[in-house]
C-alpha positions as CSV (number, residue, x, y, z in Angstrom):
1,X,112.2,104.4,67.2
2,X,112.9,101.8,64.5
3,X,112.8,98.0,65.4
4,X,116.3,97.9,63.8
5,X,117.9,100.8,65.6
6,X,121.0,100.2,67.8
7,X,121.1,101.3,71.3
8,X,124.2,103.4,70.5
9,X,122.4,106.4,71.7
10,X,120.9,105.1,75.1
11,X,123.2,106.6,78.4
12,X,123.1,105.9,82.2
13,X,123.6,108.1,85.0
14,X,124.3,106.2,88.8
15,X,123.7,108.5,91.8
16,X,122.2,108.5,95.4
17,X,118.6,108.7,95.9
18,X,119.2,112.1,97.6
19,X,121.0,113.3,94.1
20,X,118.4,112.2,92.0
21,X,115.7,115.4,91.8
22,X,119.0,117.8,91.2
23,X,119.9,115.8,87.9
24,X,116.3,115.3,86.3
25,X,116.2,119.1,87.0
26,X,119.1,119.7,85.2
27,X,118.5,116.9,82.9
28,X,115.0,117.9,82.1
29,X,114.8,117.3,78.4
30,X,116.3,113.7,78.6
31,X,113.8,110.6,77.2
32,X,113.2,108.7,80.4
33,X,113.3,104.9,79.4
34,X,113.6,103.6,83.3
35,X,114.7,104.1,86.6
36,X,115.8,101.2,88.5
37,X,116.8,101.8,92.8
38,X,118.7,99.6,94.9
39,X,119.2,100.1,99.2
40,X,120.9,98.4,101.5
41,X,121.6,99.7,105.1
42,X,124.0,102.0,104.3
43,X,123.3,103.3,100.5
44,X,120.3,103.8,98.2
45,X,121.4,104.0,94.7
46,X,119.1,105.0,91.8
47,X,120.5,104.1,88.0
48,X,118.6,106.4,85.1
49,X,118.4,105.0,82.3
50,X,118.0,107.1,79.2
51,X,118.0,108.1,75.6
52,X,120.8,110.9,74.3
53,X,120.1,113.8,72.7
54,X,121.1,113.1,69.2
């Protein structure tokens, strides 16, 4: 990726923790860039971040 090349083709997907094997599986081709998790006492949320298939 080019220095100089817009992030118009990065994406995010929000789910639970418990949701997050089913997407990778059906997103298996996706460019990882970062996963970031979050819990409280109730919820854990993960937020993938990734690049879209051009």
């Amino acid at each position: 990726m080019a220095v100089n090349e817009v992030a118009g083709n990065i994406e995010t997907h929000l789910c639970t923790y418990s949701l997050l094997k089913e997407w990778l599986v059906q997103n298996a081709d996706a460019e990882l860039i970062d996963i970031k998790y979050s819990a409280d006492e109730t919820e854990d949320m993960v937020l993938v971040i990734y690049r879209k298939e051009e």
